[in-house]
Phi, psi and omega in degrees: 000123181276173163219156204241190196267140212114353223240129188261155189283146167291081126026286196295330168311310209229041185328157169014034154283349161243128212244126167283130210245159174269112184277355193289308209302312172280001208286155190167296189104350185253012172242167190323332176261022185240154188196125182325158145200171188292347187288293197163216190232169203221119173251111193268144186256050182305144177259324179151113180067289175249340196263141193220119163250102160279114165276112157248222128293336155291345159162186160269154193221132194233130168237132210014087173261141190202148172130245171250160145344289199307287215298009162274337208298321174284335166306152148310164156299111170316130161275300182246087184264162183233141174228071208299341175175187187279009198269189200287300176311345204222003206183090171240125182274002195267326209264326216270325182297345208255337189261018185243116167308156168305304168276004138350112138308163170181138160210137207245180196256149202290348179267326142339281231295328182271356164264008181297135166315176164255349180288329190289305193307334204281139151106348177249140189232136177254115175261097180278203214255112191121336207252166193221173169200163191243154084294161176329139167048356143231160213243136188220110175249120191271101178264150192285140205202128184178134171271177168261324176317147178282157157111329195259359194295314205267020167271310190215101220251179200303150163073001178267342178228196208201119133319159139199162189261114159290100174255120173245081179086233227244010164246155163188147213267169169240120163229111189292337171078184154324043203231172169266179169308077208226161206302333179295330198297326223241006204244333174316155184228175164034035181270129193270286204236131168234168173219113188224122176315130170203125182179108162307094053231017138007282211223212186276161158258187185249075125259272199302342183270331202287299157007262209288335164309310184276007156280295172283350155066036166331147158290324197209142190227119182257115170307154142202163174094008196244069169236092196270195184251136200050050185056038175246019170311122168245178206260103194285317179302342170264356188298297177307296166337325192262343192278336188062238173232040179279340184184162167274136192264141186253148157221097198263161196275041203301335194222168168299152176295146195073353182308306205280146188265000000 
């Protein structure tokens, strides 16, 4: 099913695929990775470099999982994955097979979709840059991740791959997906938790993301993604620095000791 902007997902197709989950076992407030919400409370999981699991109240949420299988294994089951696009890091059909349920939702961006099994697409909806979709209790806006640099456009060229805003009730998420610093980024408002990309010759340096954070101004921002290339590894700790007191700095465990080049 493609969905244009506006456009609600059917329910009744996928009965009880987005599931309210028991929060008592986690329940508190105190650990790091935990956040408030008029809902209940939202637990975020870095898993690695890109790959993200949230538990929230409206269901778990797997955002580009990749690597193995095994490193899903303690998380719930995805009520939903998002998939901003297609490169290696952000997009495994193998990983994807093993971890999308019969009622599993996914929504990918129009060029995934079209690299999909047809056995995969059942139950996955395509969002390009603009289109918005509704589900129980969320709301998914696929917003533009693209780079600007000359030299760089064919890492992630304009309109092909997709950001997105999680809104739940009155929380809502950023997940920038591959991008350089751009206007729709700096144009976000009320964003509770954001994930902003920063890596060479890829994405940004963490100068321009650290930038555009203090413009739109998240309560709490997790650096990810920044492990690059040629000596384009960027510094999450100066990153915060430089974000100052524009948000609270997130510092998720993205990689093994020795991972970053």
């Amino acid at each position: 099913m493609t969905l244009n902007r506006r456009t609600f997902l059917s329910t009744a197709a996928v009965a009880g695929s987005i599931t309210i989950l028991p929060f008592a076992s986690r329940a508190g407030g105190h650990l790091p990775n935990e956040f408030k919400s008029s809902q209940g409370t939202v637990l975020v999981h870095p898993v690695h470099h890109a790959s993200i699991v949230m538990e929230t109240p409206v269901g778990t949420l797997y955002i580009d999982p990749v690597g193995a299988a095994e490193d899903y294994a303690d998380f719930p089951a995805a009520d939903l994955i998002l998939i901003t696009h297609e490169h290696g890091d952000h997009y495994n059909a193998d990983v994807l097979a093993a971890l999308k349920g019969e009622n599993t939702q996914m929504i990918t961006n129009p060029a995934v979709f079209d690299m999909l099994s047809e056995e995969m697409k059942v139950n996955t909806s395509v969002l390009s840059n603009g289109d918005t979709a509704s589900l129980t209790g969320l709301q998914v806006d696929a917003i533009p991740a693209h780079n600007t640099t000359e030299g760089r456009e064919n890492f992630h060229p304009k309109g092909r791959d997709n950001g997105y805003v999680l809104s739940m009730d009155d929380f809502r998420v950023y997940i920038s997906g591959d991008t350089e610093d751009l206007p729709e980024m700096r144009a976000l408002e009320n964003i509770d938790v954001a994930f902003v990309c920063m890596n060479l010759p890829f994405t940004m340096t963490a100068e321009a993301a650290a930038d555009a954070v203090r413009e739109f101004k998240p309560t709490y921002v997790y650096p990810y993604h920044y492990r690059g290339r040629d000596g384009g590894t960027q510094d999450p700790a100066a990153f915060a620095e430089m974000v100052g007191d524009a948000a609270t700095v997130k510092m998720g465990d993205w990689y093994k000791p020795g991972e970053l080049g």
